[in-house]
C-alpha positions in Angstrom: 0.0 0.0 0.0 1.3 3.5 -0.3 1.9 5.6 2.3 -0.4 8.2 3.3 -3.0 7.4 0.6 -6.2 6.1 0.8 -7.7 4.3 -2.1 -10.6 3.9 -3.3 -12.0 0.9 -5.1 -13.4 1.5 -8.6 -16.9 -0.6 -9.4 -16.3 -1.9 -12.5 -20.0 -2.6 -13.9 -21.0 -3.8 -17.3 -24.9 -3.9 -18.6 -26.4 -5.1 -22.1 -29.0 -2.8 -23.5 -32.1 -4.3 -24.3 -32.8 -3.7 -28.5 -36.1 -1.9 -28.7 -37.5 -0.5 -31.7 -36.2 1.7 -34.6 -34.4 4.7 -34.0 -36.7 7.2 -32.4 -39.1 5.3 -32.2 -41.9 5.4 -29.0 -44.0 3.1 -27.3 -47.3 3.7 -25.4 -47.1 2.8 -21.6 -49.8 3.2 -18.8 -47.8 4.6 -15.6 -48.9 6.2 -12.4 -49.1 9.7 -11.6 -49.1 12.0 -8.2 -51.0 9.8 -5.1 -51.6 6.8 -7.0 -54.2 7.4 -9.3 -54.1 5.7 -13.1 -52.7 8.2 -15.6 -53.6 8.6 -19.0 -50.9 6.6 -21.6 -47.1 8.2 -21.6 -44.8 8.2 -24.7 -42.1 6.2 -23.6 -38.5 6.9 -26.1 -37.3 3.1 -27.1 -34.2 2.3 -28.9 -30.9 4.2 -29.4 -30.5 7.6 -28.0 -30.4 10.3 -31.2 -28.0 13.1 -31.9 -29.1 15.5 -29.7 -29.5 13.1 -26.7 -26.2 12.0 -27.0 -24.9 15.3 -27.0 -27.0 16.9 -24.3 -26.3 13.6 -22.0 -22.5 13.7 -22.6 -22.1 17.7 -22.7 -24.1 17.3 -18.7 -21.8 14.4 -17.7 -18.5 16.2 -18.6 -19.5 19.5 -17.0 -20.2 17.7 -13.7 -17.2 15.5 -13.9 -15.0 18.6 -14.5 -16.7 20.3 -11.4 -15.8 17.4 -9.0 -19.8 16.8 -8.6 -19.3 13.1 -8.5 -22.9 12.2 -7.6 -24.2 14.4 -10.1 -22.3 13.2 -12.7 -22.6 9.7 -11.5 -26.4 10.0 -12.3 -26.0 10.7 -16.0 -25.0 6.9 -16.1 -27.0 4.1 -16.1 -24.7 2.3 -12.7 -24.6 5.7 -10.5 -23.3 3.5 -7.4 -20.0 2.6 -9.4 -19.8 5.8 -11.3 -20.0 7.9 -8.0 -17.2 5.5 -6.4 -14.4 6.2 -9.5 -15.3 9.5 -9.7 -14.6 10.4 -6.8 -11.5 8.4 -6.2 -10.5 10.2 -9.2 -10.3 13.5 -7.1 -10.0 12.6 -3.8 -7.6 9.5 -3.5 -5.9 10.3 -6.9 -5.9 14.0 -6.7 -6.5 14.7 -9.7 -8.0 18.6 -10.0 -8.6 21.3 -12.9 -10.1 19.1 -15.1 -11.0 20.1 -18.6 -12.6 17.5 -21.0 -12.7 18.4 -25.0 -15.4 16.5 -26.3 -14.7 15.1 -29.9 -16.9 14.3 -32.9 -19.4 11.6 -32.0 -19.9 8.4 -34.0 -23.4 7.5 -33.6 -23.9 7.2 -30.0 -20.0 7.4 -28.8 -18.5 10.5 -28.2 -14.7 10.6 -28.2 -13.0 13.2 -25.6 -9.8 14.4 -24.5 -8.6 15.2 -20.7 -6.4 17.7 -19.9 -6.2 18.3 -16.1 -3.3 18.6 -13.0 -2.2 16.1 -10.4 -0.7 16.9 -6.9 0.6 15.6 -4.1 3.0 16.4 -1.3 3.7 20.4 -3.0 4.3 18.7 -6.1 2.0 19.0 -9.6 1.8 18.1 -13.1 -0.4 17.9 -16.1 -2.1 15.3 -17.0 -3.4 14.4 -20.6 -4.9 11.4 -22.4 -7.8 10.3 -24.5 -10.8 8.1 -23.4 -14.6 7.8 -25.3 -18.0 6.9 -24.0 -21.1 5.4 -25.2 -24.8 7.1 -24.4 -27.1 4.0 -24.3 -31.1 4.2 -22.9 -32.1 3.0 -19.7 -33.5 -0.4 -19.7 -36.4 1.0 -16.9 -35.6 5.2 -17.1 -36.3 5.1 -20.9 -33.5 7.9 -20.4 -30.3 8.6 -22.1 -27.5 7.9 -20.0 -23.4 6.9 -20.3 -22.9 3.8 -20.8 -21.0 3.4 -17.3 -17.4 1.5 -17.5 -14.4 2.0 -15.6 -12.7 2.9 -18.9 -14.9 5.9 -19.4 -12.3 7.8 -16.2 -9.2 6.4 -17.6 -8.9 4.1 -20.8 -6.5 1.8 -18.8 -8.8 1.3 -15.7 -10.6 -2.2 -15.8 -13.3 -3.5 -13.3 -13.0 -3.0 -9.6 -9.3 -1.2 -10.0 -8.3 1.6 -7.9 -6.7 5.3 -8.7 -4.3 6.3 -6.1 -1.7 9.1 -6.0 0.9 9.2 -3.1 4.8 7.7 -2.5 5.4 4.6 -4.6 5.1 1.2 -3.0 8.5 -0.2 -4.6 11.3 2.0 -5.6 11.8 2.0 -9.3 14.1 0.2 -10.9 16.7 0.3 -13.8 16.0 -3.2 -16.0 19.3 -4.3 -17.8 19.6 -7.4 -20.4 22.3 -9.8 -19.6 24.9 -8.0 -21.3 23.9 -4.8 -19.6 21.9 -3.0 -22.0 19.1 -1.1 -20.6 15.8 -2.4 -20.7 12.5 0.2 -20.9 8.9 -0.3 -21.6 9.3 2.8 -24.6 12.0 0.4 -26.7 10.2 -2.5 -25.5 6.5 -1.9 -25.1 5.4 -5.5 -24.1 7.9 -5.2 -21.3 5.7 -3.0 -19.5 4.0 -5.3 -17.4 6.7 -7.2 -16.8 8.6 -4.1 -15.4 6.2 -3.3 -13.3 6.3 -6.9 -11.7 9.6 -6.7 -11.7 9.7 -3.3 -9.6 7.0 -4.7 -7.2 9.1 -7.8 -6.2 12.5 -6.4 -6.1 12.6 -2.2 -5.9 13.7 -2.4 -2.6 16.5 -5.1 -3.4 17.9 -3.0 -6.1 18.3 -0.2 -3.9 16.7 2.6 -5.1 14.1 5.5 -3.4 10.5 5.6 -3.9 8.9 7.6 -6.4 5.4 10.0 -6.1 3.5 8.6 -8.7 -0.1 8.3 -10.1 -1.3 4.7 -10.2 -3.8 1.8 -11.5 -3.9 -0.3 -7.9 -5.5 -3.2 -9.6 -8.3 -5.7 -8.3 -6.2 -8.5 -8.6 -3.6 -8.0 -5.2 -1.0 -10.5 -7.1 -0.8 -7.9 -9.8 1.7 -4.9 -9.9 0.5 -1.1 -9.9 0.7 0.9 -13.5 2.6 3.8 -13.3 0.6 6.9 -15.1 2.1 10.0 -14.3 5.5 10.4 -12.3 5.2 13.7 -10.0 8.7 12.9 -8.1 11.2 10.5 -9.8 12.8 8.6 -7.2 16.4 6.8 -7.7 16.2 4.0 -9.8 17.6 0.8 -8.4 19.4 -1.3 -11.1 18.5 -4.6 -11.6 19.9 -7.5 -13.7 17.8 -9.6 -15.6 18.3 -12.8 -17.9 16.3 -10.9 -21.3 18.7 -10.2 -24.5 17.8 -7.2 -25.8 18.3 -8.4 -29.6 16.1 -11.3 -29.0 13.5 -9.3 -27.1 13.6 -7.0 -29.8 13.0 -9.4 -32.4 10.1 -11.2 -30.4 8.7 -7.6 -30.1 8.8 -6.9 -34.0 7.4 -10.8 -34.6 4.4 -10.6 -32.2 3.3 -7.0 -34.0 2.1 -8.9 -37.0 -0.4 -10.8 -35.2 -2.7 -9.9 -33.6 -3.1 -12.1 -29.8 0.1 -13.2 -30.1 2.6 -13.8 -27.3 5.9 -15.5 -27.4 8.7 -16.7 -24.7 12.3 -17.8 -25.8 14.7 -19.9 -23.0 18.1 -20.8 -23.1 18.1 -24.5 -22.7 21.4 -24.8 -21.2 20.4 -22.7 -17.7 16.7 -21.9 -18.0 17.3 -18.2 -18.7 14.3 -16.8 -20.2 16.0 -14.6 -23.4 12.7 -12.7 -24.5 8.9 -12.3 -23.9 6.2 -10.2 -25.9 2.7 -10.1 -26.1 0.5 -8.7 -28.7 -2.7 -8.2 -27.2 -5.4 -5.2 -26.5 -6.1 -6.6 -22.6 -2.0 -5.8 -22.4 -2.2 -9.0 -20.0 1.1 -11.4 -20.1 -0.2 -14.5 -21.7 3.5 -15.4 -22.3 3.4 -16.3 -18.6 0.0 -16.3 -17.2 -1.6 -18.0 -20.2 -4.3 -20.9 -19.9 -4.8 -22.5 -22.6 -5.1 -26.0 -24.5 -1.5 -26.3 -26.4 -3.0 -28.6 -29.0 -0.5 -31.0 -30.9 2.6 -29.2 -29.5 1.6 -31.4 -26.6 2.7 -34.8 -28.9 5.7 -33.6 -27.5 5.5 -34.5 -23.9 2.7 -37.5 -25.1 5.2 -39.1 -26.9 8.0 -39.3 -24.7 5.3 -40.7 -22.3 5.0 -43.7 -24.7 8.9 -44.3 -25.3 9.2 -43.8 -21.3 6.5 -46.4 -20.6 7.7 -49.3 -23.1 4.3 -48.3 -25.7 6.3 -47.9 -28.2 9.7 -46.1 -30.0 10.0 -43.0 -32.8 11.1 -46.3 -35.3 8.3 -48.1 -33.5 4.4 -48.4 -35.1 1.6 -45.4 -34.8 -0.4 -46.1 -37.0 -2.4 -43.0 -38.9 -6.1 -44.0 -39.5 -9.2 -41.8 -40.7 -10.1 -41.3 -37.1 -10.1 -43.2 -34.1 -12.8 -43.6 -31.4 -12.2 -43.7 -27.6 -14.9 -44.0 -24.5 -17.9 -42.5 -27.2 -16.0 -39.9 -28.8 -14.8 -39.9 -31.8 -11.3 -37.8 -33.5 -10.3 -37.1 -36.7 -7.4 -35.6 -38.3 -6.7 -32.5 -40.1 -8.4 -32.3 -43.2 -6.5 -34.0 -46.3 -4.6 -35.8 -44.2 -3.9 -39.1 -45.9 -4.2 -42.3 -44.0 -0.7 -44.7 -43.0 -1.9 -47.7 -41.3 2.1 -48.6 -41.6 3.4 -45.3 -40.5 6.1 -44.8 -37.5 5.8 -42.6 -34.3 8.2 -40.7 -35.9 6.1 -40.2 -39.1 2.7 -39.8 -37.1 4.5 -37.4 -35.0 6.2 -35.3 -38.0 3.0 -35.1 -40.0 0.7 -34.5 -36.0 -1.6 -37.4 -36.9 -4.0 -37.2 -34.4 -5.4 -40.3 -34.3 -2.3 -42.3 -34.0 -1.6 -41.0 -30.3 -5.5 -41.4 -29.6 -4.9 -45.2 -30.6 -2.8 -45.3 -28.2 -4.9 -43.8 -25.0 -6.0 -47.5 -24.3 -2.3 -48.4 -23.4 -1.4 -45.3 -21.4 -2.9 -45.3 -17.7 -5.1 -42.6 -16.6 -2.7 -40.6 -14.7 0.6 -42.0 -16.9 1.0 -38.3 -19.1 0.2 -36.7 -15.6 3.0 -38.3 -14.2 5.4 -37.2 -17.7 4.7 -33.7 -17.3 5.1 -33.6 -13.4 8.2 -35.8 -13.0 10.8 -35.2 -16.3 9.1 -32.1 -17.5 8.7 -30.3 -14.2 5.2 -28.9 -15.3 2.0 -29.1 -13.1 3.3 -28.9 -9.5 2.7 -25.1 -8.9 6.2 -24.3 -7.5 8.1 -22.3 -10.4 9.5 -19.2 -9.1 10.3 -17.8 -12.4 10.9 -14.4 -10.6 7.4 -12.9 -12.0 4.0 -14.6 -11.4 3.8 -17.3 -13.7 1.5 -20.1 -14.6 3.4 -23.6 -14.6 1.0 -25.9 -16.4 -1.8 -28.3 -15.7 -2.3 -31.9 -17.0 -4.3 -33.5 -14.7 -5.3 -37.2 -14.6 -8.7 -36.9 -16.6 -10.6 -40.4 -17.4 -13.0 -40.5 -19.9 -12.5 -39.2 -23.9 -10.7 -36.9 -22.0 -7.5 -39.5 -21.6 -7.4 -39.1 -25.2 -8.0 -35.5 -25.6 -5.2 -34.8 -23.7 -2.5 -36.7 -25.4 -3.1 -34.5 -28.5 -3.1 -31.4 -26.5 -6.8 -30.8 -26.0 -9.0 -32.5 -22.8 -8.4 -30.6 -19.7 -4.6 -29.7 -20.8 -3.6 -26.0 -20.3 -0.5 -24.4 -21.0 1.5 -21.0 -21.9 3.7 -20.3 -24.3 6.6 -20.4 -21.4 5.4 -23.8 -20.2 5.7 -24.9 -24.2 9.3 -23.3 -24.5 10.5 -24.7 -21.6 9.1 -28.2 -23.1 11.0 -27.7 -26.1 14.3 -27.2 -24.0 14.0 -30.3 -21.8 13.2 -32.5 -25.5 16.5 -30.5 -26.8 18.5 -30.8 -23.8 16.8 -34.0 -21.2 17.1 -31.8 -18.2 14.8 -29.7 -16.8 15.6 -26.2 -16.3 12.7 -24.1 -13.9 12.8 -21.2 -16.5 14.3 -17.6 -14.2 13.9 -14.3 -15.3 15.7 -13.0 -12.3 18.4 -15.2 -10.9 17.5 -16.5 -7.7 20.5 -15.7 -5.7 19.0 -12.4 -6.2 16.1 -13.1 -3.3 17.2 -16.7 -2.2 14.4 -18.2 -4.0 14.3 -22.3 -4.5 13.4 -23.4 -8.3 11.7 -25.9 -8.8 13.3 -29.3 -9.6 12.5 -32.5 -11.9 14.6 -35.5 -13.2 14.3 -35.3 -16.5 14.3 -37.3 -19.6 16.8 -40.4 -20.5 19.3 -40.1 -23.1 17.3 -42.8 -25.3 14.2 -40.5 -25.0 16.3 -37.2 -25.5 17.8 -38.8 -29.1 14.4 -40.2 -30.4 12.6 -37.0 -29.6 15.0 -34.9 -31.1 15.0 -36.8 -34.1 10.9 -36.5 -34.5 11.4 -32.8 -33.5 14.1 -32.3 -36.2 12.2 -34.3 -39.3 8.9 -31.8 -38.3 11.0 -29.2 -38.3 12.7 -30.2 -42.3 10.5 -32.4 -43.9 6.8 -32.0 -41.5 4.3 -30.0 -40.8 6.7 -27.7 -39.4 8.9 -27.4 -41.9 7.5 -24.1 -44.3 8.2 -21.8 -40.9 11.4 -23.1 -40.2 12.6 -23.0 -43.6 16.1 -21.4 -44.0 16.8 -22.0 -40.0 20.4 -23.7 -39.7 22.0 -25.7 -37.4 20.2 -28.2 -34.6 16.8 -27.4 -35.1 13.9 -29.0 -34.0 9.9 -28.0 -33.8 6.4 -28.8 -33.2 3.1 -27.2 -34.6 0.1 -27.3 -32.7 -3.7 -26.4 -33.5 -6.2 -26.5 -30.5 -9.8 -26.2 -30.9 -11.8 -23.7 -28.8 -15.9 -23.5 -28.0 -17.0 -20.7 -29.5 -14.2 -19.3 -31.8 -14.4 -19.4 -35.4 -10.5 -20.3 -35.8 -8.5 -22.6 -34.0 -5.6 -21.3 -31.7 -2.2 -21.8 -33.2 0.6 -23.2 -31.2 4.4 -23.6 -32.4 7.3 -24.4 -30.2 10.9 -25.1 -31.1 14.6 -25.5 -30.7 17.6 -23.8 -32.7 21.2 -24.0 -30.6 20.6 -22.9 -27.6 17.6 -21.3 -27.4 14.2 -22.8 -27.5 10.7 -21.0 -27.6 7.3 -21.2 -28.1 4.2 -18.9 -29.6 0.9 -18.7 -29.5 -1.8 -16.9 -31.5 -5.6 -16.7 -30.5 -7.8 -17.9 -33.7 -4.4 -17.7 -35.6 -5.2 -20.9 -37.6 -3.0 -23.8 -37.7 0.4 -23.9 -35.9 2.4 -23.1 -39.1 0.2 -20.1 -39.8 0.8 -17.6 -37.3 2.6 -18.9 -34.0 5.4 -20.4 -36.5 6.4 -17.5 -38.0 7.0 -15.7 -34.6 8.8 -18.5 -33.2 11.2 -18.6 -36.8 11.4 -15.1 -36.2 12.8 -15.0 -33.2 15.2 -18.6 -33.4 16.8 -16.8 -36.2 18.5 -14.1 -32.9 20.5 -17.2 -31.7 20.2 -15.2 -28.2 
């Protein structure tokens, strides 16, 4: 918390207008009037509010806001409660005053506007400036015109139930550096941001340096670090070392920009050290790290050192490829076009991602047998990586069912991130298991997390299936021109709801391994494979 402030919690509220009837058009109610008594019929305005609403409704909301009348502008909206909470947070607990709001042309029912206004604290002040829009929506029961009320209206980076503070910073700042000491900022590196600001939370007062007076996003989420908006006071920047390299950083940074959800992570398999991660996203989350998602057929990768490990069978050994396969009721198919080998390999079912030929397979495997993989050699699952940053570390729990099947191809009740997938990659590459670090845990004392790893025998046979998809399979179109020791795995995972599979890509070039990921970005080679290509080619 920071000293001296008080903060005040901001009630993020969302509500879903209820389509009525053309524009401008009325309906005919009966209401009641004075002491009781029936009322002849009202005309009751239904559907969008119209030009002159919107303006009269937004024109009364900015005029209050800029006069600190928090309840009053608070009742322009159609959640007062919530509005009258941010608004006045935004004056009293982030001290913000003079405001002036510029409204912009409106599109229909949103009105864009500018904020120009002054923050102080402690006898110190600056300007503040930036850009937010609102919506003018009817009351479902008013019938009125009112702002559409989200947090986002104050402040375009305030989400539900954050909080706007202005005081001392809790954690000093920090100076980032890249392992060769090159300095590391969220303005080179945009998808740093978050990242810095965790890293400042965790270790500002390690590095040494003196609070700063700052305004601030306090977010809901208590795990989560506060976003810097306006420095009043710099304070003295403590440097800290991290593992990043700022030419692969910058190259995951240019790859992620031409898609859009995109995140990627690149390791060095030989310590752990995590070399680069970016995030194309308009939620400015960290999927890199905190992602959840089904990994798809980059999971093969840890399904089929479960059958090498477990005597099923070897990368020269049979999987066969049919049509589709059915396990427990349900029934999977492959990719489309994808011919049948009812002679084919591991190697070649892995290599082309045949999805049946690992679903064959989920009648040999016990239920908890690719729980046990991913916990025991690949470290994955167990909840105890101390990456240096919050982090998610996996989940592949022991699901019966279709869902044994499911989850050998990478679908089921599987969930990874694109670190947990890099990280895969560099225990295939390497057979060790290396908790990826950020920071290096001499740093705060912190214990990684440990695993034993793959055998040498599985280490050579995975590597070879990972190095034919990456020159002759399904990966090879992305990794095309890569040289060296290269391996890779594409992935596509089906989601409810979406009208494009997520693509999934991890591989391995020298030392450095990563993995990318691209919401709705079509199959693994499409999108995620590019980025990971793009980034390989850096060598760290």
């Amino acid at each position: 918390m920071r000293k001296g402030v008080k903060a005040a919690v901001v009630g993020g509220v969302f509500a879903v207008m209820v389509g009525g009837a053309g524009y401008g058009a009325f309906n005919v109610v009966s209401a009641l009037h004075g002491d009781g008594g029936l009322g002849g019929p009202v005309p009751v305005k239904t559907g969008p509010p119209s030009r002159d609403e919107v303006k009269e409704t937004s024109a009364k909301f900015f005029a209050s806001w800029e006069k600190e009348q928090a309840a009053k502008a608070a009742s322009y909206t159609n959640f007062p409660d919530a509005a009258e909470e941010l608004l006045t947070a935004y004056g009293q607990a982030a001290h913000i005053t003079d405001v002036k709001i510029t409204p912009g042309a409106a599109s229909g029912t949103t009105v864009p506007f500018s904020v120009r206004a002054t923050v102080s604290y402690g006898g110190k002040s600056e300007p503040l400036a930036y850009r937010s829009r609102l919506t003018v929506v009817r009351g479902t029961s008013t019938h009125r015109p009112l702002v559409d009320w989200q947090p986002s209206v104050v402040h375009p980076e305030l989400r539900k139930s954050d909080t706007l503070v202005t005081g001392e910073s809790a954690s000093p700042p920090i100076q980032a550096v890249d392992r060769n000491g090159a300095v590391l900022t969220r303005d080179k590196y945009p998808s740093l941001g978050p990242i810095l600001d965790e890293l400042r939370a965790k270790y500002g007062d390690r590095a040494g340096g003196t609070p700063a007076v700052e305004l601030s996003i306090r977010h809901a989420d208590t795990n989560a670090a506060e976003t810097t908006l306006l420095t009043l006071a710099k304070g003295r920047a403590g440097k800290l070392p991290t593992t990043l390299s700022a030419s692969a950083q910058a190259a995951a940074e240019r790859a992620v920009q031409r898609y859009a959800e995109s995140s990627v992570v690149a390791v060095k398999p030989s310590t752990g050290e995590v070399l680069a991660v970016a995030n194309h996203r308009n939620d400015g989350w960290n999927a890199a790290f905190l992602g959840r998602l089904a990994p798809g057929s980059t999971m093969k990768i840890i399904s089929a050192a479960t059958l090498i490990d477990n005597g099923i069978t070897t990368a020269s050994g049979p999987a066969p490829c049919p049509p589709d396969a059915m396990w427990q009721g349900q029934t999977f198919h492959n990719l489309k076009g994808m011919t049948p080998d009812k002679h084919a390999t591991l190697s070649q079912s892995f290599a082309r991602s045949c999805n049946t030929a690992f679903v064959k397979y989920a009648d040999s495997v016990k239920v908890d047998s690719l729980t046990k993989e991913a916990e025991e050699r690949f470290g994955l699952g167990r909840d105890n990586w101390k990456v240096g940053i919050p982090s998610f570390d996996g989940s592949v729990p022991a699901s019966g069912g279709p869902d044994t099947a499911a989850n050998l191809i990478g679908q089921g009740q599987v969930q990874m991130s694109p670190l947990n997938m890099a990280s895969v990659s560099a225990t295939a590459m390497t057979g060790r298991f290396l908790q990826p670090l950020i920071v290096s845990p001499k740093l705060d004392d912190r214990e990684v997390a440990q695993a034993k790893g793959l055998s040498a025998t599985t280490v050579a046979q995975l590597r070879q299936m990972m190095n034919r998809t990456a020159t002759s399979g399904t990966a090879a179109a992305a990794m095309s021109g890569l040289t060296g020791s290269i391996g890779a795995k594409t992935g596509s995972a089906e989601v409810d709801g979406q009208a494009r599979s997520n693509s999934w890509f991890t591989g391995y070039r020298g030392d450095m391994a990563a993995a990318a990921m691209t919401q709705e970005g079509g199959h693994g080679g499409d999108a995620a494979g590019p980025i990971v290509a793009a980034v390989l080619r850096t060598g760290g």
